[in-house]
C-alpha positions in Angstrom: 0.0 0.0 0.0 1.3 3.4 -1.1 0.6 6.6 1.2 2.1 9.9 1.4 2.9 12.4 4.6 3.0 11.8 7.8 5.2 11.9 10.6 7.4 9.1 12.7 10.7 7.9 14.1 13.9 6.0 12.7 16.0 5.3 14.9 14.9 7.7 17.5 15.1 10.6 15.2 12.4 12.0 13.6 11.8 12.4 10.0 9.1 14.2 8.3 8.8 12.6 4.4 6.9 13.3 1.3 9.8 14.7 -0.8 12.5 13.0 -2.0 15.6 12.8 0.7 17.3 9.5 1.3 16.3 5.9 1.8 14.4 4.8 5.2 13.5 1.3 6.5 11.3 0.4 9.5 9.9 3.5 9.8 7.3 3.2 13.2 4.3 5.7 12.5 3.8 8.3 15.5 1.0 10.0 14.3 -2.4 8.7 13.0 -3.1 10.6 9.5 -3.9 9.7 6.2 -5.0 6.4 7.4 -1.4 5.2 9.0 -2.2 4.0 12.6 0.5 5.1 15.4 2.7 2.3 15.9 2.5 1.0 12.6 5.8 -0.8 11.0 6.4 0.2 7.5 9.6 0.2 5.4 9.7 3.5 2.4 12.2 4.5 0.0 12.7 8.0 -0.4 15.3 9.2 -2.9 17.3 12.0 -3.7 16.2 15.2 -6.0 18.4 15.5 -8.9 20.4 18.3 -8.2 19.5 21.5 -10.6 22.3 24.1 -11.8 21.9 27.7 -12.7 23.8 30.2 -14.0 26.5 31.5 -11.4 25.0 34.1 -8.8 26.9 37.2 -8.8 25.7 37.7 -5.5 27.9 35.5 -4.4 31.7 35.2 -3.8 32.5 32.1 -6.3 36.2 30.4 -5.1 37.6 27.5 -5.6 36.8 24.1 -3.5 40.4 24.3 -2.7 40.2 27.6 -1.4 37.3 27.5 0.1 38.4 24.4 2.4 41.4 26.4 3.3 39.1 29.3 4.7 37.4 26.7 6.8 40.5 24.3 7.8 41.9 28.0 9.0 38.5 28.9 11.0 38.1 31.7 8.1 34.7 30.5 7.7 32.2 29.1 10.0 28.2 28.3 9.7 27.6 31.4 11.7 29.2 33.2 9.1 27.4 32.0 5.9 26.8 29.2 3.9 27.5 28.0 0.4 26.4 26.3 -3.1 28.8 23.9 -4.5 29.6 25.1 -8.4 31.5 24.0 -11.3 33.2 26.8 -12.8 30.5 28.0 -15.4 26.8 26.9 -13.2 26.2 26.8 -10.0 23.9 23.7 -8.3 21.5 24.2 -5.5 22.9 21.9 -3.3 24.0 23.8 -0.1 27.6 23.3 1.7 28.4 24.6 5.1 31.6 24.8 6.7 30.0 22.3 9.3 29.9 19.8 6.5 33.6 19.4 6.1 33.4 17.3 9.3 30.2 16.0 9.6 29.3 14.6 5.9 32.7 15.2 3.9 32.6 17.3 0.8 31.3 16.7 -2.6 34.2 16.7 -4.5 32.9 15.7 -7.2 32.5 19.9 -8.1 35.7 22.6 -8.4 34.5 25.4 -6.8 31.9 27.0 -3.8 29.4 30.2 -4.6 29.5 31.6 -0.6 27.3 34.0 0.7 28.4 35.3 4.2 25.6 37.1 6.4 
C-alpha cells in the first residue's frame, strides 16, 4: 500500500517525508493521518532530488573548493558566518555546503568550486 505524509521515528530521530531525501526502513508511524495507525511498522524508499544548476549568482563570492576548504581548515569561515552552493566553474547547483559539513558529511568533491554567501 502506497501513502504519502505523515510523521514518525527511525532510529529515534524524527523524520518528516513526502519529498524525495534519502532511503528509510522500518519507519514506526507516531502520528495517526492519512490512514497510518501510530505504531505502525512500515519500510519507504525516499530518494534524492536530482540536483538542478543555474547560471552562477553574482551575488555570491564564487572560489575554488580548494580555497574555500582552506578558509574553513583555517577557521576563516564558519556556519555562523554563511553558507554556500557547491559550483562547477561556469553553473552553479543548489545543493547547499556549510563549513559544518567538512566534518560531519565530507565534501562533494565531485565539483571545483563554492558560490558563498556570508551574512
Amino acid at each position: 500500500m502506497e501513502k504519502e505524509g505523515g510523521t514518525g521515528y527511525v532510529s529515534e530521530q524524527k523524520w518528516k517525508w513526502g519529498g524525495k531525501y534519502l532511503i528509510v526502513n522500518s519507519f514506526i508511524i507516531v502520528d495517526e493521518e492519512d490512514g497510518w495507525q501510530k505504531g505502525d511498522k512500515v519500510d519507504i524508499t525516499i530518494t534524492r532530488a536530482e540536483i538542478k544548476f543555474e547560471p552562477i549568482d553574482t551575488n555570491g563570492d564564487m572560489m575554488t573548493l580548494k580555497h574555500w576548504l582552506e578558509c574553513v581548515d583555517s577557521g576563516g569561515f564558519i556556519d555562523y558566518d554563511g553558507f554556500g552552493y557547491y559550483a562547477f566553474e561556469d553553473k552553479m547547483s543548489d545543493k547547499e555546503v556549510k563549513p559544518s559539513h567538512v566534518k560531519k558529511n565530507g565534501i562533494d568533491d565531485k565539483f571545483t568550486h563554492v558560490v558563498w554567501y556570508n551574512r
